[in-house]
C-alpha positions as CSV (number, residue, x, y, z in Angstrom):
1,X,51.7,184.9,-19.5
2,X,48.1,185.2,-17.4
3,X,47.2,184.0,-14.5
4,X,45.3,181.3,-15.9
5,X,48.2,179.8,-18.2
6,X,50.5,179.6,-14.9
7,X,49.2,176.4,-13.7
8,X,49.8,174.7,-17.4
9,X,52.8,175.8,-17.6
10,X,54.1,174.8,-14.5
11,X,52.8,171.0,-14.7
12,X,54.8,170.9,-17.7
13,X,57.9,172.1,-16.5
14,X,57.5,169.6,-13.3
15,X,56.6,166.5,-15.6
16,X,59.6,167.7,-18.2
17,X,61.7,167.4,-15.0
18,X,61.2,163.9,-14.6
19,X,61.9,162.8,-18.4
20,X,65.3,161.2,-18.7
21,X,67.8,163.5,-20.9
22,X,69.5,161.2,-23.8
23,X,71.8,158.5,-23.0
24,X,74.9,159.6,-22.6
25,X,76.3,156.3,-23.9
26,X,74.5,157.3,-27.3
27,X,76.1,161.0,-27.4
28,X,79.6,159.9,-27.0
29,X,78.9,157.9,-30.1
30,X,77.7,161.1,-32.5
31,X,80.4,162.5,-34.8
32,X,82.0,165.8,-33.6
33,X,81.0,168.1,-36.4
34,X,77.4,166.9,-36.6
35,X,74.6,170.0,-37.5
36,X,71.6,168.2,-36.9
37,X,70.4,166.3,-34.0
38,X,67.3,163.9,-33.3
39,X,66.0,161.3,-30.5
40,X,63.4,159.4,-29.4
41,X,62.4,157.9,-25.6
42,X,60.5,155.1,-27.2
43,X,59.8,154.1,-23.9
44,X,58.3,157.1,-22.5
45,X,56.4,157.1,-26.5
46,X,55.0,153.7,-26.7
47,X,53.7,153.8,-23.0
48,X,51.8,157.4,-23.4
49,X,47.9,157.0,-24.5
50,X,48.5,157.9,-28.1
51,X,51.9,155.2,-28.4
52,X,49.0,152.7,-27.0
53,X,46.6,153.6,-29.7
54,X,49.2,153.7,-32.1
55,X,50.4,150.1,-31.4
56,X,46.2,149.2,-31.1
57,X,45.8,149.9,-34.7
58,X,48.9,147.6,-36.1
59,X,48.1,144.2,-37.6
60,X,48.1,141.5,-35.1
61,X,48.9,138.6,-37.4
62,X,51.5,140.7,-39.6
63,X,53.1,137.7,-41.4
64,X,56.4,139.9,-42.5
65,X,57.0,141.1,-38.7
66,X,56.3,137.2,-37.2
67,X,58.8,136.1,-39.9
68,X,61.2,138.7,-38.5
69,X,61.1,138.4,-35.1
70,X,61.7,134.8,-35.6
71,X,64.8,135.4,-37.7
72,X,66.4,138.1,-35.7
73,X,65.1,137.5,-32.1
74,X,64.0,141.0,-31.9
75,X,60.8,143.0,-31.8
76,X,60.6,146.5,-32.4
77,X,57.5,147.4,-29.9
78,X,58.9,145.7,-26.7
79,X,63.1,145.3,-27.7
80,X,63.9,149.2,-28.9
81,X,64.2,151.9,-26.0
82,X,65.4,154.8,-27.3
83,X,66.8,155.8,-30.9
84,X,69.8,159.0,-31.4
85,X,70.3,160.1,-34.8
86,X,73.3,163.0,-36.1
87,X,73.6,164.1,-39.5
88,X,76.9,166.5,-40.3
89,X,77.0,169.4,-42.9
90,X,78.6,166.6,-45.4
91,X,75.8,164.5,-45.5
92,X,77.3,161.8,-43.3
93,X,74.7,160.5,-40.5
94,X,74.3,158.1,-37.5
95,X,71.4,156.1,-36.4
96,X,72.0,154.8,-33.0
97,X,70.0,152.8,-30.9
98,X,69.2,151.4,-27.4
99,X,68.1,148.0,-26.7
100,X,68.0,144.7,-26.4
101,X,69.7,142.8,-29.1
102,X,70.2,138.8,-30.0
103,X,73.4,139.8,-31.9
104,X,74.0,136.1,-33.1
105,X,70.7,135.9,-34.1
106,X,71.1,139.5,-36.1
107,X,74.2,138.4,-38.1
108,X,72.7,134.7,-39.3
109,X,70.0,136.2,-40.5
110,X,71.8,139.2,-42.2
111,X,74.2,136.9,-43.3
112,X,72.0,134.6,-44.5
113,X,70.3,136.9,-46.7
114,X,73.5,138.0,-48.3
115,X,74.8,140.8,-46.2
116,X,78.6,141.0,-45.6
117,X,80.4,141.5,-43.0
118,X,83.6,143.3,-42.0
119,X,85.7,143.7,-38.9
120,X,86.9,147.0,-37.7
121,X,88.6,147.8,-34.6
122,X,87.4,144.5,-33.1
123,X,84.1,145.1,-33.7
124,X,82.2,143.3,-36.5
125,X,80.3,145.6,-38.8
126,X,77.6,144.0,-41.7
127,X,77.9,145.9,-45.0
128,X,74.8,145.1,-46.9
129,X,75.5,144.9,-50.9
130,X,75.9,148.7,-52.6
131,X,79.4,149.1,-52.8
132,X,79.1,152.3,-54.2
133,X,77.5,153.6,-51.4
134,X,78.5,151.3,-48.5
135,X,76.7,151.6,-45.0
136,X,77.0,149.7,-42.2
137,X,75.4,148.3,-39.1
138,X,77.5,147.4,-36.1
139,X,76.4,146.4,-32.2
140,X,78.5,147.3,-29.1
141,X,77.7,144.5,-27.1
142,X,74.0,143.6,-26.5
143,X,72.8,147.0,-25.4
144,X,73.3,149.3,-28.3
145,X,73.0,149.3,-32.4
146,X,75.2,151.5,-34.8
147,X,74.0,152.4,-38.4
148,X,75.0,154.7,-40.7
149,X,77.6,155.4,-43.9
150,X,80.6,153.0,-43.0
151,X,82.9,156.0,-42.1
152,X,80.7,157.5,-39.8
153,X,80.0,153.5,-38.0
154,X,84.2,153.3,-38.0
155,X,84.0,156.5,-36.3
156,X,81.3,156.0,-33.5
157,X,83.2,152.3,-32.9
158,X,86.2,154.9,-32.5
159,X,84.5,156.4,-30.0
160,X,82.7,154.0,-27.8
161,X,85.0,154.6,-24.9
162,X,84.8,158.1,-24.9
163,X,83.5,159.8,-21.7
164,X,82.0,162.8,-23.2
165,X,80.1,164.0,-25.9
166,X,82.0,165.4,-28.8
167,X,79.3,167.5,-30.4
168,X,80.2,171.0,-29.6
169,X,79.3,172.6,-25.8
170,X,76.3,174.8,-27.2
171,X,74.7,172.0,-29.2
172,X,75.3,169.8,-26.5
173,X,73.6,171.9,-23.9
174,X,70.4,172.1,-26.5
175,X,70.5,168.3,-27.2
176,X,70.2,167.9,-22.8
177,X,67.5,170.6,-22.6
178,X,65.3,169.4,-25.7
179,X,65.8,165.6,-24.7
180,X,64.9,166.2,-20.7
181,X,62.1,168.1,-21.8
182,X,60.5,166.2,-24.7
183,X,59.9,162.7,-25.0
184,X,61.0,163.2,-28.9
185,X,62.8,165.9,-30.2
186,X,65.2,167.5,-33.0
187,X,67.2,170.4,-33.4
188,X,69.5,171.6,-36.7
189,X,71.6,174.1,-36.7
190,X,72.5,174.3,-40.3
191,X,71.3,177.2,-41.8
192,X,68.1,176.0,-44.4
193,X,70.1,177.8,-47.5
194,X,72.8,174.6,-47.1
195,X,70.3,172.2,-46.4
196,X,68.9,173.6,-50.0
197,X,72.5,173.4,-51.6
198,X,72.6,169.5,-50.0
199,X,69.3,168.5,-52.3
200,X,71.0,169.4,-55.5
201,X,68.9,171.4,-58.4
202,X,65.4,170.5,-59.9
203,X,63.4,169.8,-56.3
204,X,60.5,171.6,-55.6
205,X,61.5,171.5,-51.8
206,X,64.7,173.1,-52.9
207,X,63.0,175.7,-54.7
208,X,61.2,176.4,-51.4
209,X,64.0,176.5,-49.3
210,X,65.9,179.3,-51.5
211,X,63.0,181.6,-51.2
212,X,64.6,184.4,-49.3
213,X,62.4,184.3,-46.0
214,X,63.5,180.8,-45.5
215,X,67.1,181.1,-46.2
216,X,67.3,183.5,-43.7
217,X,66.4,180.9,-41.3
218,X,69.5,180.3,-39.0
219,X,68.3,177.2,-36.2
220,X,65.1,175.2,-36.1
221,X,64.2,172.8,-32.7
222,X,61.3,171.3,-31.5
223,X,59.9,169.0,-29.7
224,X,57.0,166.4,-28.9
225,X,55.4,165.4,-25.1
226,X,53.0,162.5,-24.9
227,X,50.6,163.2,-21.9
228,X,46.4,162.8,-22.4
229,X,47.4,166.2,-23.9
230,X,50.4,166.0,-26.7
231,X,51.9,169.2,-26.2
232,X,54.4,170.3,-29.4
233,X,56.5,173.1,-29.5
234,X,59.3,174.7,-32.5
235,X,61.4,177.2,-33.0
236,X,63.4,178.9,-35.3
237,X,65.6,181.5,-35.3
238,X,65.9,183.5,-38.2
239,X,69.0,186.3,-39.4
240,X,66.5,189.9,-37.8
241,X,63.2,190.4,-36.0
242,X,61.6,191.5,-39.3
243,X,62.1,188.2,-41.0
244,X,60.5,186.2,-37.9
245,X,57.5,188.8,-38.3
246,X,57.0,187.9,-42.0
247,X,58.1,184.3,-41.2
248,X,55.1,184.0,-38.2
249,X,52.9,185.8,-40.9
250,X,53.3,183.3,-43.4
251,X,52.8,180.1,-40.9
252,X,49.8,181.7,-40.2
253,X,48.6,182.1,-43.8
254,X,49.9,178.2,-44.2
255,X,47.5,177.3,-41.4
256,X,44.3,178.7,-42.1
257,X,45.3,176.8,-46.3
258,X,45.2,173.9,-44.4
259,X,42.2,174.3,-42.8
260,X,40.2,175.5,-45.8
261,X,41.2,172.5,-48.3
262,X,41.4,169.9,-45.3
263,X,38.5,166.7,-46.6
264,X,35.2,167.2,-45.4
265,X,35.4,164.6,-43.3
266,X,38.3,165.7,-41.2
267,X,38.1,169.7,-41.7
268,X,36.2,169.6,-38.1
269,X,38.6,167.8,-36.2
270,X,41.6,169.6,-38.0
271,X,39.9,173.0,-37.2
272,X,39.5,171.8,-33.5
273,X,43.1,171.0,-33.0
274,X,44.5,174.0,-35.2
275,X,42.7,176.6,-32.6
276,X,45.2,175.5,-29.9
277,X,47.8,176.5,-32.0
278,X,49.9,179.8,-31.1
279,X,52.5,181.2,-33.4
280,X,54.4,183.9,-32.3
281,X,57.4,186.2,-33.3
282,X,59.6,187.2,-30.3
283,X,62.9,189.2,-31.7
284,X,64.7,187.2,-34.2
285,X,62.5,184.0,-33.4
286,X,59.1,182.7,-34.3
287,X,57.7,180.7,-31.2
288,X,55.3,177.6,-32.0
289,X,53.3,175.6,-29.5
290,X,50.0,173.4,-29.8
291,X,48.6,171.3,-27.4
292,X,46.4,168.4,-28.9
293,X,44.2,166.2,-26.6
294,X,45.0,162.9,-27.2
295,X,40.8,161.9,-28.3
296,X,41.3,164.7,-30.8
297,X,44.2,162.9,-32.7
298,X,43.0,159.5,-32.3
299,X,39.8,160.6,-33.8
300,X,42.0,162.2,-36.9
301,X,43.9,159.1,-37.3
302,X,40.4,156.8,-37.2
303,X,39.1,159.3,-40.0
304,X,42.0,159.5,-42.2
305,X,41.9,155.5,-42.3
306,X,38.5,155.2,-43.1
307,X,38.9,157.7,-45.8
308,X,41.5,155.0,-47.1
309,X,39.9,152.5,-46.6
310,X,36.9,154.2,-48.7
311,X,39.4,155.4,-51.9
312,X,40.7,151.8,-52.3
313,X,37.2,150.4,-52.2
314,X,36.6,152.9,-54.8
């Protein structure tokens, strides 16, 4: 690292230190066998410069969120604080989510609608309609929202007195330093050749991940900061050093593709955040961070909706 990248680096690490890990009261809820791990401080999001411009650019009058807010008592940009999400190598997965929740409200309206609803271990759990592939949502108390395939809602209400996570200790020690670190954040640790067996035949995306360099792909993180500068940063871990070389050779390749068939109207500002981008191979790993001022993206955003605008004019 120089001289010069020393200050950077350490700001980061101080402001990282005063982000709040994930809620512990969310963890305990995650099966025990889950492979792929994701959260978001929607606080920490929606307050940075870019969440502000983000919630700027949203319809003011949206008819379809006024008539649900008045239904369920609940609005997503002020109610929601933080959202936890696990996925096992079976395909079962978890939403969970912290907030503030009008739970009466919630079930009239669901129920109202049609939804069903089912009691399970004292807690009561709305259905929806597919029976053939039933899913659930359930609310321990006020404070916190459970969705996912039924079996994996009966087993997070199973677990909402537990007192520790049940994800195994190396997982669990990534989730804390990711989610201290990043205001949102992911990390799998299923190898890409099963998440390619999970898609089933005939995807083009499944064709992609059984080419061999990415099947040898073994762990992939990351992570977002929102700051005046969005700093990003990946990683993954691949099966030898001389995969991660070719693997860091072909991100590259996929960069500079992007930049040369970006629109006209955005190649400039997708060129300007691009150059911040560094990819590097270090051992078995391939190393990814960009840092994006915040103007820089906002300006992306304004362009890409004006070239939207423009096409449906068209």
């Amino acid at each position: 690292m120089t001289a010069r990248a020393v200050p950077a680096a350490l700001a980061f690490v101080l402001s990282a230190g005063l982000l709040h890990a994930a809620d512990p009261a969310l963890l305990n809820l995650l099966m025990p066998d889950a492979k792929v791990v994701a959260g978001i401080n929607v606080d920490q999001a929606v307050s940075s410069p870019f969440g502000q411009f983000l919630l700027s650019q949203l319809p003011s009058n949206d008819p379809g969120l006024a008539k649900f807010m008045a239904a369920t008592g609940f609005d997503p940009r002020r109610d929601l604080h933080e959202i936890l999400t696990g996925t096992d190598a079976q395909e079962h997965g978890l939403v969970l989510a912290k907030g503030t929740f009008d739970t009466a409200l919630i079930f009239a309206a669901a129920q109202a609608a049609g939804q069903t609803v089912e009691t399970y271990n004292g807690v009561q759990i709305l259905t929806g309609k597919n029976n053939a592939h039933p899913h659930g949502l359930a609310f321990l108390g006020d404070s916190i929202a459970v969705a996912g395939d039924l079996d994996s809602v009966h087993g997070a209400i199973d677990r909402r007195s537990a007192t520790s996570a049940p994800i195994e200790a190396a997982l669990a020690s990534q989730v804390e330093q990711l989610s201290g670190s990043y205001d949102a954040w992911s990390i799998s640790i299923l190898p890409l050749s099963t998440l390619a067996g999970q898609m089933g035949s005939g995807s083009n995306l499944n064709d992609l991940l059984n080419s061999g360099l990415l099947k040898s792909i073994q762990q992939i993180s990351g992570g977002i900061k929102f700051g005046d500068v969005i700093q990003v940063s990946a990683q993954a871990v691949s099966n030898s050093s001389q995969n991660a070389t070719a693997l860091a050779d072909v991100v590259r390749f996929l960069v500079n593709m992007v930049q040369v068939n970006a629109p006209a109207s955005s190649a400039a500002a997708i060129s300007a955040i691009l150059r911040n981008l560094s990819v590097q191979a270090d051992g078995n790993s391939v190393n990814l961070t960009l840092a994006i001022p915040v103007q820089q993206l906002e300006n992306l955003v304004r362009t890409a909706e004006q070239d939207k605008n423009t096409h449906h004019k068209l």
